[in-house]
C-alpha positions in Angstrom: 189.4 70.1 -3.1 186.3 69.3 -1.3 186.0 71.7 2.4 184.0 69.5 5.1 182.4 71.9 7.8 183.2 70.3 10.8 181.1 73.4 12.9 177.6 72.7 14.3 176.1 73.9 11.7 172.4 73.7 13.0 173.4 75.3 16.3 175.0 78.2 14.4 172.0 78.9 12.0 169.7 78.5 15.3 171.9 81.2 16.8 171.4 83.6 13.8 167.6 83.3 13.5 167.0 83.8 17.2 169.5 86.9 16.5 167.6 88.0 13.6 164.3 87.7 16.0 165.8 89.4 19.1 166.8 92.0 16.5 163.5 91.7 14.8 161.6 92.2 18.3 164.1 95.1 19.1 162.9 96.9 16.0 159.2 96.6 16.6 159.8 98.0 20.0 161.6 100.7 18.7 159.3 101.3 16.4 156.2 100.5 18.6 157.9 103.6 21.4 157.9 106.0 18.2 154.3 105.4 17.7 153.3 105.7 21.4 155.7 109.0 21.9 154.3 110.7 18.8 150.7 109.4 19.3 151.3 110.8 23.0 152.8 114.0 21.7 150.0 114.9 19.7 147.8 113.9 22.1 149.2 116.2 24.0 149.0 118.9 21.5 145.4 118.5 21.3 144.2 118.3 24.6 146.4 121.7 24.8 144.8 123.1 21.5 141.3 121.8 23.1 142.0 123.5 26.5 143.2 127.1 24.7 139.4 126.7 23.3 138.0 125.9 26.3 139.3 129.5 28.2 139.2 131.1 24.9 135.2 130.0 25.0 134.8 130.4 28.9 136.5 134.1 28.5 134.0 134.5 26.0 130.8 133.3 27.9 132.1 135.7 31.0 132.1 138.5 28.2 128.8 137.6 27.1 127.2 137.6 30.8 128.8 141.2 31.6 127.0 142.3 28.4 123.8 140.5 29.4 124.2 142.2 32.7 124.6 145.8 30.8 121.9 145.2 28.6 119.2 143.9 31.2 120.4 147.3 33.1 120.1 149.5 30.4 116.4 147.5 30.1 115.8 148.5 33.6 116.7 151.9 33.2 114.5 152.8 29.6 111.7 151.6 31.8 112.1 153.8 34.7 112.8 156.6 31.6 109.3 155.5 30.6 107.3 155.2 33.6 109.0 158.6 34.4 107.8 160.1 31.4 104.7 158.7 31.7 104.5 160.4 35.2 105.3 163.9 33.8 103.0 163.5 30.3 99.7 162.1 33.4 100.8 165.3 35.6 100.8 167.7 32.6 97.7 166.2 31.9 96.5 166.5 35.2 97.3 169.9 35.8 95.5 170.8 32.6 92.1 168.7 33.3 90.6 171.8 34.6 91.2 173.6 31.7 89.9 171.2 28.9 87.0 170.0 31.6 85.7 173.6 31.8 85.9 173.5 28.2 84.2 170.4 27.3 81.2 171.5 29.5 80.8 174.9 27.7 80.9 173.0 24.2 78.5 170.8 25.3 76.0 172.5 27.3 72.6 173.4 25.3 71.3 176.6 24.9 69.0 177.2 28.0 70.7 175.5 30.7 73.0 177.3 32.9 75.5 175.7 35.0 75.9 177.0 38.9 78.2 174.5 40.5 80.6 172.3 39.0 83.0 169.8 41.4 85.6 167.4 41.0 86.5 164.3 43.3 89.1 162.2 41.7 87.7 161.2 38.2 84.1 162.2 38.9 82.5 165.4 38.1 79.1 166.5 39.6 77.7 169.0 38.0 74.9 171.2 39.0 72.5 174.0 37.1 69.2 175.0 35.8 67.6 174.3 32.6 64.7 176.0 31.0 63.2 173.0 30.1 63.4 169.1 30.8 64.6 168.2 27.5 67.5 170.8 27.5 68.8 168.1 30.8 68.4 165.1 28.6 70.0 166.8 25.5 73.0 167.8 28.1 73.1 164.7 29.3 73.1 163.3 25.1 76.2 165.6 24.5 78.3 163.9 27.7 77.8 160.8 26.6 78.1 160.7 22.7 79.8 163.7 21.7 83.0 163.8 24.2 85.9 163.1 24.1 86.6 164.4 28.0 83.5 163.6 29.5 81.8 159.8 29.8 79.6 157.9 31.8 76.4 161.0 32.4 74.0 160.0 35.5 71.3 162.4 36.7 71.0 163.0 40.0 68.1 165.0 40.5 66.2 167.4 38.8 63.0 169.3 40.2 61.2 172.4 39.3 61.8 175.2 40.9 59.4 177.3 43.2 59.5 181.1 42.1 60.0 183.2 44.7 57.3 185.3 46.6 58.4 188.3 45.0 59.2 187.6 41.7 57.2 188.3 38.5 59.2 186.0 36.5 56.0 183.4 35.5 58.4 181.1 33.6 59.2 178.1 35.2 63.2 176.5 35.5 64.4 173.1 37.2 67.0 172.5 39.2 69.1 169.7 38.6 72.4 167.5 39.6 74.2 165.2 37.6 77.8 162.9 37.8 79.8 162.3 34.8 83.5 160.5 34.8 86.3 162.4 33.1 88.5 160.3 31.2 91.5 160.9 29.1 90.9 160.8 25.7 93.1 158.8 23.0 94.1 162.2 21.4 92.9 165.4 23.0 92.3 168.0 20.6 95.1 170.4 20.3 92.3 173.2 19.9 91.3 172.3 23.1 93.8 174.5 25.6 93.8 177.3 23.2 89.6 177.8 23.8 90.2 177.1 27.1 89.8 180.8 28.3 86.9 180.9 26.2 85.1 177.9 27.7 86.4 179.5 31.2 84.4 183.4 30.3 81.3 181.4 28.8 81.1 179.1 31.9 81.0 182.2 34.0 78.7 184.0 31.8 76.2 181.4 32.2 76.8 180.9 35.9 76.0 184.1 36.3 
């Protein structure tokens, strides 16, 4: 038996292709709003994972600055800690400078000059006496400037004999003299120096007188 299809075919297969694309297209745009929502999802995720960093880093940076902060402080305050130490260690110092001046200028004062006046203004020292003989001033004056460590900077004033008195059978002859030397500070005084100090002070007033 022999079946004749009397349907429009052609229409009928049309209808089923442009089914089967409509379905087709469908799909894809299903699919194609999965992509997008996941792509946009972990988009998402990583702009939140890259904005946790950013406060995470931003917290951390504020952290950082407060530390900074601390640390230039704590700068500030070891250098006040040294300049005030520095200002005791120059006022011990200072408060001792008599002491190792009188001292250095018993240690290095010759035999045969004797010192009568001795005064201080600031760093300078004059420094007056008499001396037996010419070269005993410029053998002081050696001793101040090469073997000190306190004393630096020697410059004679004045030196001049002396007349003898009227009265006085003394025939030998003395000169007067005046002199400036600067008092410095010296790299490392001598520990020794303080404990000869009442030494230096007695011999200083031995010769004076």
């Amino acid at each position: 038996m022999i079946l004749i299809n009397l349907l429009p075919h052609r229409e009928e297969r049309r209808r089923q292709r442009k089914r089967a694309f409509f379905a087709t297209l469908g799909l894809a745009a299903v699919v194609g709003v999965g992509v997008v929502g996941i792509w946009y999802t972990a988009l998402q995720q990583m702009t939140a994972s890259q904005a946790s960093r950013n406060d995470y880093l931003k917290a951390e940076i504020s952290r950082l600055d407060t530390q900074i902060k601390d640390i230039a402080t704590l700068r500030a305050e070891i250098e006040a800690l040294k300049a005030r130490q520095k200002a005791v260690e120059d006022l011990q110092t200072d408060r001792n400078t008599p002491v190792y001046l009188l001292n250095e200028l018993v240690k290095q004062t010759p035999e045969g000059v004797y010192l009568t006046s001795i005064r201080q203004t600031g760093q300078t020292v004059a420094v007056g006496g008499v001396a037996q003989t010419n070269e005993r001033v410029s053998e002081f004056l050696r001793n101040t400037l090469y073997n000190s460590p306190w004393l630096e900077r020697p410059e004679l004033i004045e030196i001049k004999a002396r007349a003898p008195g009227p009265n006085s059978r003394d025939t030998s002859r003395l000169f007067d003299f005046s002199m400036r030397v600067t008092l410095k500070r010296p790299q490392a005084p001598a520990p020794a120096a303080s404990a000869g100090a009442k030494g230096g002070a007695k011999a200083v007033a031995a010769k004076s007188s």
